[in-house]
Backbone bond lengths (Angstrom), bond angles and torsions (degrees), N, CA, C in turn:
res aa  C-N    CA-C-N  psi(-1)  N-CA   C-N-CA  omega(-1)  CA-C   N-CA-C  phi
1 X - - - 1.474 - - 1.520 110.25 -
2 X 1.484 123.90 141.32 1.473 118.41 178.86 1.252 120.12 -97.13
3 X 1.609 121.22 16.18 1.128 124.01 163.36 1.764 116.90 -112.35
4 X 1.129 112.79 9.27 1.317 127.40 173.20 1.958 130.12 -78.32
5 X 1.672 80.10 7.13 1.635 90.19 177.30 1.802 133.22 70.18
6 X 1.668 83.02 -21.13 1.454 92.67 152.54 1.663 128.63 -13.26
7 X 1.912 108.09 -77.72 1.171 113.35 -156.42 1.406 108.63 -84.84
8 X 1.570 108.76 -14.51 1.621 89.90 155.57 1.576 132.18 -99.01
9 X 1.013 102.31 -16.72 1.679 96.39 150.12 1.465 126.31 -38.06
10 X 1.352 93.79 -70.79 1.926 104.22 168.43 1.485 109.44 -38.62
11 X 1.460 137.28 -45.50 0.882 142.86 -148.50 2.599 86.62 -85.16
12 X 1.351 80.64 -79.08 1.627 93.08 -179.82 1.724 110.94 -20.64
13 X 1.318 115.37 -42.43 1.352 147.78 -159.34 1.564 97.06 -85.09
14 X 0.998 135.08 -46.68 1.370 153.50 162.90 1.744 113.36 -53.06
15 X 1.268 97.31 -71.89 1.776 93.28 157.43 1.210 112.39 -66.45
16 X 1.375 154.10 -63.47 0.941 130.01 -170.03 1.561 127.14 -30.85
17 X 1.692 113.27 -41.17 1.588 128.38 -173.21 1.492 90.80 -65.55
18 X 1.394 114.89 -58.94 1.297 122.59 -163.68 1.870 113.10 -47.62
19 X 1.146 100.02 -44.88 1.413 105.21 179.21 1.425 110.03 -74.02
20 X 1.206 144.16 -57.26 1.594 138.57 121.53 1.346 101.12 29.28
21 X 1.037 115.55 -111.19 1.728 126.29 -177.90 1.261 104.13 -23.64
22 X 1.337 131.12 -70.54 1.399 137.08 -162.53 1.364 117.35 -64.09
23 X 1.327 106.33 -47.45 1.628 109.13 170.43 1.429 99.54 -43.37
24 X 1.727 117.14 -71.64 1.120 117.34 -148.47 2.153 98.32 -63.07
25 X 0.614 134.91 -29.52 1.441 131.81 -179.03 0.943 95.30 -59.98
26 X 1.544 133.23 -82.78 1.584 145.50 -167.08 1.508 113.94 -33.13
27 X 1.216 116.21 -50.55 1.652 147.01 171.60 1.743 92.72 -50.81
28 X 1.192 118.60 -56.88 1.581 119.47 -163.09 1.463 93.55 -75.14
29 X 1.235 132.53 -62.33 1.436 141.55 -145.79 1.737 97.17 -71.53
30 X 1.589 114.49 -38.05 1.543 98.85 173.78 0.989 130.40 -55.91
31 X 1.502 114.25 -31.89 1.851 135.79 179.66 1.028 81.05 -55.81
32 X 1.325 129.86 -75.66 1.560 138.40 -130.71 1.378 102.03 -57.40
33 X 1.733 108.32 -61.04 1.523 119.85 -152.93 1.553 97.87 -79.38
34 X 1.850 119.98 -31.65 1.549 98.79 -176.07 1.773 124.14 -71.36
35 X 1.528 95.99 -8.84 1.699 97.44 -159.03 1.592 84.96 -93.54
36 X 1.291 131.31 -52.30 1.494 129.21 156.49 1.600 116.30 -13.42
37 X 1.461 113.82 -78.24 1.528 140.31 -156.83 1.813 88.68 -75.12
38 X 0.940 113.26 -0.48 1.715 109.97 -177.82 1.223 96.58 -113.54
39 X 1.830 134.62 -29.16 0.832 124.13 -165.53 1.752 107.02 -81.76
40 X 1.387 101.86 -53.28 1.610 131.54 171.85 1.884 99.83 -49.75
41 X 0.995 132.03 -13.47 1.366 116.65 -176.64 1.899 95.09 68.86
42 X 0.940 139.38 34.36 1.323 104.65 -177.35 1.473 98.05 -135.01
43 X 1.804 87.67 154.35 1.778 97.61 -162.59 1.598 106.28 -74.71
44 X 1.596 100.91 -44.10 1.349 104.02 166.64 1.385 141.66 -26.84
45 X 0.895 111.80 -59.59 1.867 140.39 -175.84 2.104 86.31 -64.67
46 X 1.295 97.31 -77.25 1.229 95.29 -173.65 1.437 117.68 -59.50
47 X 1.451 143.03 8.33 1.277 136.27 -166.50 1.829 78.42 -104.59
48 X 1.486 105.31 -44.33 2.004 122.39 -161.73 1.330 93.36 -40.21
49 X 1.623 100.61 -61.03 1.750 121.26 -166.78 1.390 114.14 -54.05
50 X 1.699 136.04 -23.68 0.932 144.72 -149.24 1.761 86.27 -113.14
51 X 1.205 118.83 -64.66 1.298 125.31 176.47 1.852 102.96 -32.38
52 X 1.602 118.88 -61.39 1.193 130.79 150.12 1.633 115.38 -3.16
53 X 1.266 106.77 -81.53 1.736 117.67 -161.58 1.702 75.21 -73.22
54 X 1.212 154.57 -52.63 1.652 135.32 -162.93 1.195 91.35 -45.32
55 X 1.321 129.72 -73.69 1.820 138.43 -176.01 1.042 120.78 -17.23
56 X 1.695 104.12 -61.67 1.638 111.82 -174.54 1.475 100.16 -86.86
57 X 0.932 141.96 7.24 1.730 139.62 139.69 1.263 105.90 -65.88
58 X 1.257 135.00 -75.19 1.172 137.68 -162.22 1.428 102.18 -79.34
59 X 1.123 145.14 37.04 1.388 152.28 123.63 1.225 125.83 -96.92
60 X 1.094 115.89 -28.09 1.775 137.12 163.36 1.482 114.04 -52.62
61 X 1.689 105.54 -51.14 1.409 122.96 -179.53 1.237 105.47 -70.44
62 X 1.771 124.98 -37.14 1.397 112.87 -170.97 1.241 114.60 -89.20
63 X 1.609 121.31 -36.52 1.607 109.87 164.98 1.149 115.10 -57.65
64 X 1.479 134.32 -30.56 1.702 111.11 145.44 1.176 138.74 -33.89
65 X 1.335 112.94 -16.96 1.523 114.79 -156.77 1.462 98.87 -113.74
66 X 1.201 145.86 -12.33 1.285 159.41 -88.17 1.785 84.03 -141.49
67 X 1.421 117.23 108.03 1.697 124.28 174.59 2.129 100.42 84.82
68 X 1.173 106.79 5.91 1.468 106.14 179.61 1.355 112.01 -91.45
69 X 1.253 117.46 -158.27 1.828 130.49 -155.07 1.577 83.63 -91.26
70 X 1.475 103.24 175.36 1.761 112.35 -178.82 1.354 84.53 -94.99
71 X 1.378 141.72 -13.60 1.225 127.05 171.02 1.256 133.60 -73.17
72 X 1.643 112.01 -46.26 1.231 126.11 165.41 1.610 106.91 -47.63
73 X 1.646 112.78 -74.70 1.250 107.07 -176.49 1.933 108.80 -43.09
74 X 1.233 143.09 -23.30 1.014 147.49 179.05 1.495 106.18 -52.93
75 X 1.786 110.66 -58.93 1.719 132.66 -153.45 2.032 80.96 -82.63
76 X 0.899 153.23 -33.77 1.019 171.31 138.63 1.319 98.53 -12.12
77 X 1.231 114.13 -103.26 1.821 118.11 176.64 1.118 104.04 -35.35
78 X 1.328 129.92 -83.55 1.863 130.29 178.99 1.742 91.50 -14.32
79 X 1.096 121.44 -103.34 1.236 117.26 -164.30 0.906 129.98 -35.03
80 X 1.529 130.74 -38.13 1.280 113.39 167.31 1.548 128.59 -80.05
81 X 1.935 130.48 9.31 1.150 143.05 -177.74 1.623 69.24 -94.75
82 X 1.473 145.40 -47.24 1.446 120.25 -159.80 1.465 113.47 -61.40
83 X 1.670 106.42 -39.45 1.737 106.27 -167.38 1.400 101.81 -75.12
84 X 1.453 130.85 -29.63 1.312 140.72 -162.16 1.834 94.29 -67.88
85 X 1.307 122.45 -27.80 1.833 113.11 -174.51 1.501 84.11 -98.20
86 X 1.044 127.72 -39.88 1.420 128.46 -168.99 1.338 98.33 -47.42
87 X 0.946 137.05 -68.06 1.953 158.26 178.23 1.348 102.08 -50.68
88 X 1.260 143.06 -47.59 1.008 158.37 -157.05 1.772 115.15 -95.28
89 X 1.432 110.93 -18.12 1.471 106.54 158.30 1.209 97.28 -110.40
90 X 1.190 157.88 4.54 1.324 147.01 164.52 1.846 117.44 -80.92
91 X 1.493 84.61 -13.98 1.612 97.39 166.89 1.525 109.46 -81.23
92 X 1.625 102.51 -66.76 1.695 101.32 -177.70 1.665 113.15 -56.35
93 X 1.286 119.30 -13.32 1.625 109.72 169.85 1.480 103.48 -79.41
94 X 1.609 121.32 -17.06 1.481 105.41 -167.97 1.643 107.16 -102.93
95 X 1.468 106.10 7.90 1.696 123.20 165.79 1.207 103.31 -74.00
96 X 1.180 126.86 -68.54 1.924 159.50 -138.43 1.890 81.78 -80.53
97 X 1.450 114.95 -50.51 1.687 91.73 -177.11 1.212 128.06 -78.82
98 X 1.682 113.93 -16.69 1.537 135.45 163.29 1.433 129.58 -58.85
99 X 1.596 92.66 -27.53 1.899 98.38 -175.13 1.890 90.92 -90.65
100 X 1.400 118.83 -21.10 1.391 108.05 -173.63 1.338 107.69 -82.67
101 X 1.490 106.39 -36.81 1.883 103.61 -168.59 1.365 96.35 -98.87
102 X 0.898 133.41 -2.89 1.745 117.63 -171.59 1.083 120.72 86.70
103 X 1.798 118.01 142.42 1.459 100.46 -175.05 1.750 96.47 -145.89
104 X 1.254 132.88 151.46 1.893 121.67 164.07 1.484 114.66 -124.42
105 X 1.677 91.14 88.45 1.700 97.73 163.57 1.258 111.36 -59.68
106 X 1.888 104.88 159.03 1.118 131.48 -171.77 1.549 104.41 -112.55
107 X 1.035 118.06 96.61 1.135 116.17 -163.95 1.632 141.93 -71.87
108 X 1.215 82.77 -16.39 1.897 131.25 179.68 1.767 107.32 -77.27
109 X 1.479 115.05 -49.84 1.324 123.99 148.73 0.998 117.52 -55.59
110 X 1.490 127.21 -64.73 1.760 120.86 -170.02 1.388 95.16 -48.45
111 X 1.306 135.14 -48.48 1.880 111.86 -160.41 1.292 105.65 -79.21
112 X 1.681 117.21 -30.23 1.511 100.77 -172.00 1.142 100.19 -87.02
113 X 0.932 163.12 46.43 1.267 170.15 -146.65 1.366 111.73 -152.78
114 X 1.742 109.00 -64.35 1.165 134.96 168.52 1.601 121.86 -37.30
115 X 1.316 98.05 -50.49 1.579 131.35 -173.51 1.449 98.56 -54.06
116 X 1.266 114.87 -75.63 1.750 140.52 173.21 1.756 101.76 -31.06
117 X 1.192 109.49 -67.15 1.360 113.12 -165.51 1.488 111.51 -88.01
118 X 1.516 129.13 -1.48 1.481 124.99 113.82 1.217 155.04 17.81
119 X 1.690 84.43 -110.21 1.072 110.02 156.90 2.000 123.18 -43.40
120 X 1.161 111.59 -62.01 1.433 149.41 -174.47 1.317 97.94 -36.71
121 X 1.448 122.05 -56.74 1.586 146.64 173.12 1.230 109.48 -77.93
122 X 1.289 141.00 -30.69 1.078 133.41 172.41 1.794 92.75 -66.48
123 X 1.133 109.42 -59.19 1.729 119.16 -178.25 1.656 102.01 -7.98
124 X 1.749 87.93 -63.74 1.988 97.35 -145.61 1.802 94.19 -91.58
125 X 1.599 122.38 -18.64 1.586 101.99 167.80 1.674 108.20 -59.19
126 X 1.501 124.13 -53.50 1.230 123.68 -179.21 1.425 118.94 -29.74
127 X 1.608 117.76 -53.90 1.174 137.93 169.96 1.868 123.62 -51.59
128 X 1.465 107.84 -61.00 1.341 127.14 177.17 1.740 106.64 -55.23
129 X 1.547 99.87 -48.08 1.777 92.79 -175.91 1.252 119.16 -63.30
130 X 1.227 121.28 7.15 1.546 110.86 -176.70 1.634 106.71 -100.01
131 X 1.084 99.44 3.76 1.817 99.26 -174.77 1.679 94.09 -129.66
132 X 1.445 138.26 9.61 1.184 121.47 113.36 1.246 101.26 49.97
133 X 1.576 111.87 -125.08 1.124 138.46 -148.24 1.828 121.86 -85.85
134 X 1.466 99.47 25.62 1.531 122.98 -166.28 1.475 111.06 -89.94
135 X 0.928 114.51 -8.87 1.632 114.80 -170.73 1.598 100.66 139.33
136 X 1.331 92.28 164.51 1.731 108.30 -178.33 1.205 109.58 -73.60
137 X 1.635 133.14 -16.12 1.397 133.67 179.83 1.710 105.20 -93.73
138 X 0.859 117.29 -5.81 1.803 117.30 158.82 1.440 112.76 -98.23
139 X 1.696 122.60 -14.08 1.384 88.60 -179.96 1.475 90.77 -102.99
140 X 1.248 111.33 8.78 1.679 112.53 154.19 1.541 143.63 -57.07
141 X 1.441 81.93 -25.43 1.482 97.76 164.12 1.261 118.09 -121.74
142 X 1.252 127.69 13.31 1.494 145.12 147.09 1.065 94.53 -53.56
143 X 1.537 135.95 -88.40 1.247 143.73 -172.84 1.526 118.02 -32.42
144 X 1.384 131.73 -54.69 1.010 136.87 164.75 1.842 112.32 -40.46
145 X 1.096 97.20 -55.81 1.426 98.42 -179.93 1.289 142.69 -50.25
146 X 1.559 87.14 -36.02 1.511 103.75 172.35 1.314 115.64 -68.78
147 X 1.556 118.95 -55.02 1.544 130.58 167.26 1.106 111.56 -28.71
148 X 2.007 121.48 -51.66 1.211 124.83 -161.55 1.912 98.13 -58.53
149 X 1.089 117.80 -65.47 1.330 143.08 153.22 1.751 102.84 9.66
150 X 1.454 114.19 -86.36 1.123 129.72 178.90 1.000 123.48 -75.08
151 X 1.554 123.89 7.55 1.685 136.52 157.68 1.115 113.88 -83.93
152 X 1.308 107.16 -33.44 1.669 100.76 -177.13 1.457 133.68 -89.56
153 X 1.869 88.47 -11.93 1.720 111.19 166.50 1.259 75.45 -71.24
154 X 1.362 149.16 -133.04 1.054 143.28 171.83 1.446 112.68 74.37
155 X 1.838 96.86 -95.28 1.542 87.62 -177.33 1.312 131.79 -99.49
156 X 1.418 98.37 16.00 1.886 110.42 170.39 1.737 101.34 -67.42
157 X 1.994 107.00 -38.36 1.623 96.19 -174.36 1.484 100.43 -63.16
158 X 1.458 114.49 -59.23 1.324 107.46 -144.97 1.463 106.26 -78.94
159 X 1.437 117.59 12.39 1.390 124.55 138.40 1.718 125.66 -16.58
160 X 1.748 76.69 -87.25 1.490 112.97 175.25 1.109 112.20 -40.15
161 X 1.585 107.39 -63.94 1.736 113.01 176.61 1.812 151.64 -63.46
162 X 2.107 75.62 3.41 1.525 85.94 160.86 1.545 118.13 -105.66
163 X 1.684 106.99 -13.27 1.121 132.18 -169.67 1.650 99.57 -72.10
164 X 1.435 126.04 -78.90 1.354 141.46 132.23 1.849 121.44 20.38
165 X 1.363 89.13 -81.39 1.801 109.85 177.72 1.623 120.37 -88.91
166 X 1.300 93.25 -25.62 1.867 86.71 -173.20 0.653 122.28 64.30
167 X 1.736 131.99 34.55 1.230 150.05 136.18 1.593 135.43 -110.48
168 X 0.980 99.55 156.14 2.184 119.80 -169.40 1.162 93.58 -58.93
169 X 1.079 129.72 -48.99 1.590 130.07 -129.87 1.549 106.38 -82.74
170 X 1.384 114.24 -47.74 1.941 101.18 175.83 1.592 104.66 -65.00
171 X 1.797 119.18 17.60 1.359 94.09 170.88 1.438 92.02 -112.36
172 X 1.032 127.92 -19.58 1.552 133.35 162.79 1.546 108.33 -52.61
173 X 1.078 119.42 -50.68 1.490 117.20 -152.33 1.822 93.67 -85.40
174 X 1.363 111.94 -22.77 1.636 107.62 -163.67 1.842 101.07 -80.67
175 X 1.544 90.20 -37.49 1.885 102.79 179.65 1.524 115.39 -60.07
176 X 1.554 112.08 -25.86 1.697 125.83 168.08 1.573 107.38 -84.85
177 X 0.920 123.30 -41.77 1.555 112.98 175.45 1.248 117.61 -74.18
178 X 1.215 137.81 -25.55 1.458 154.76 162.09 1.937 106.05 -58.82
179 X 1.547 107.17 -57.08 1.638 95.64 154.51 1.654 129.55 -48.46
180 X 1.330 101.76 -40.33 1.108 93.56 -167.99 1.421 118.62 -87.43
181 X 1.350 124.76 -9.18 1.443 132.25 167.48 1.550 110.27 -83.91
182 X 1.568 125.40 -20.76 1.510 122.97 144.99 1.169 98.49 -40.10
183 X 1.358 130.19 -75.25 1.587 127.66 -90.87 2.300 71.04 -97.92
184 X 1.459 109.21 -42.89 1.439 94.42 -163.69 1.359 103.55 -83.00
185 X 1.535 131.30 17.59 0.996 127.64 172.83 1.967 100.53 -100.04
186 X 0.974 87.15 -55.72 2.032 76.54 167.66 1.756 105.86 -55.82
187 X 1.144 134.91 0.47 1.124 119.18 176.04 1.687 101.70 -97.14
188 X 1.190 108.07 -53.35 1.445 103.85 172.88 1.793 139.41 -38.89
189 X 1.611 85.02 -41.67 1.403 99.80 156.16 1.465 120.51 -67.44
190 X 1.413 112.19 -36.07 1.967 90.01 -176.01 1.589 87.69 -83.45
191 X 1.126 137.58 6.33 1.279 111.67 173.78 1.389 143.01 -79.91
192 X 2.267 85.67 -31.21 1.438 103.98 160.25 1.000 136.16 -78.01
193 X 1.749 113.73 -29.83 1.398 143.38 155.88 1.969 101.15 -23.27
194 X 1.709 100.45 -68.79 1.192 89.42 172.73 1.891 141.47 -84.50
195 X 0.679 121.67 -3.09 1.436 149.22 138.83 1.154 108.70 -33.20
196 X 1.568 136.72 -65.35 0.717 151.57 -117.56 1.899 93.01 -117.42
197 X 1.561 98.22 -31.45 1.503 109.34 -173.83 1.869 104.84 -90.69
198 X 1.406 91.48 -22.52 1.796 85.81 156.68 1.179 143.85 -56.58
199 X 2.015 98.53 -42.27 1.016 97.91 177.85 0.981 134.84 -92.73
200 X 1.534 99.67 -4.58 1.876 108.97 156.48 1.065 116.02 -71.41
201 X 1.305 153.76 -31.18 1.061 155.29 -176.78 1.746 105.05 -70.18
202 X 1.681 120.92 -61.48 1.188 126.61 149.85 1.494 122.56 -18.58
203 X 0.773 140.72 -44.24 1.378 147.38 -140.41 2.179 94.49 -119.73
204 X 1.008 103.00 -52.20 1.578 120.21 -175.03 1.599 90.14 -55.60
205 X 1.577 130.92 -75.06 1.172 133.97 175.35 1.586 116.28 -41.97
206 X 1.118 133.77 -24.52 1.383 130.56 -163.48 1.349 91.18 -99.40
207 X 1.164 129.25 -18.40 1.988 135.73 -164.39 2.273 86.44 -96.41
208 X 1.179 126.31 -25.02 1.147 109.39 -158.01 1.655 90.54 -96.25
């Protein structure tokens, strides 16, 4: 029967696996990239890795959310656009103390590193885009994904560009731009988050 809830179960059940996978990658790749990005001196790696643990939060939060209210999944997204700036100035403060005290990336690490966690993100966008259109707490981590994506182009260049120049600083400057494409991506999310709480609210009033 197609009103028996069946096909969204299957569906809930489907994200649920999906988020599964991703957590568990995201979860691995922070280990990976912070003990790396600590080793390498580089802000990058460690801003990636930090971006990382936002992920596996905000996959944590959404397989919570996963068969719940459009609200919950709503309070869900909100929170995780909160930890995502939260994470994201704790990076640009850990740039701002690097350009003052000095720092010597490894530059040879930042790309292979880069490379790995790539790939890794490429993994879980492939995965995440198919649920799209599942609720506001999947394209919540759509968003994340993509960022992750373009962080790691990120620090494969400014790899090169310490490798290249023989200087800190494109690993400084890549570890601040990498905050800052968090930080306006947690903004985007509370934006849709709220948007999104309009039109529940909209819709709730027109039913009373």
């Amino acid at each position: 029967m197609s009103d028996c809830g069946c096909e969204m179960e299957a569906r809930n059940e489907q994200e649920r696996k999906t988020l599964l996978v991703v957590l568990g990658i995201n979860a691995f790749m922070f280990v990976f990239e912070l003990a790396l990005g600590l080793l390498a001196q580089s802000t990058g790696l460690i801003a990636d890795s930090l971006d990382m643990l936002a992920d596996a939060s905000v996959y944590t939060i959404s397989l919570y959310a996963v068969g719940r209210s459009e609200a919950i999944k709503n309070k869900s997204a909100k929170f995780s656009g909160f930890a995502q700036i939260f994470l994201a100035l704790l990076v640009l403060a850990d740039a701002l103390r690097r350009f003052f005290l000095g720092s010597e990336p490894v530059s040879a690490l930042m790309m292979g590193v880069g490379v790995i966690a790539l790939v890794a993100n490429a993994i879980c966008l492939s995965l995440i885009a198919k649920h799209r259109d599942s609720g506001v707490h999947m394209r919540a981590s759509l968003i994340f994904s993509k960022n992750d994506v373009i962080a790691n182009i990120g620090v494969i260049v400014a790899g090169a560009l310490v490798l290249a120049l023989g200087s800190r600083y494109p690993d400084l400057v890549i570890g601040s731009v990498i905050a800052i494409v968090v930080l306006r991506g947690g903004v985007q999310i509370l934006r849709e988050a709220a948007e999104h709480e309009n039109t529940i609210s909209c819709a709730q009033t027109k039913n009373t």
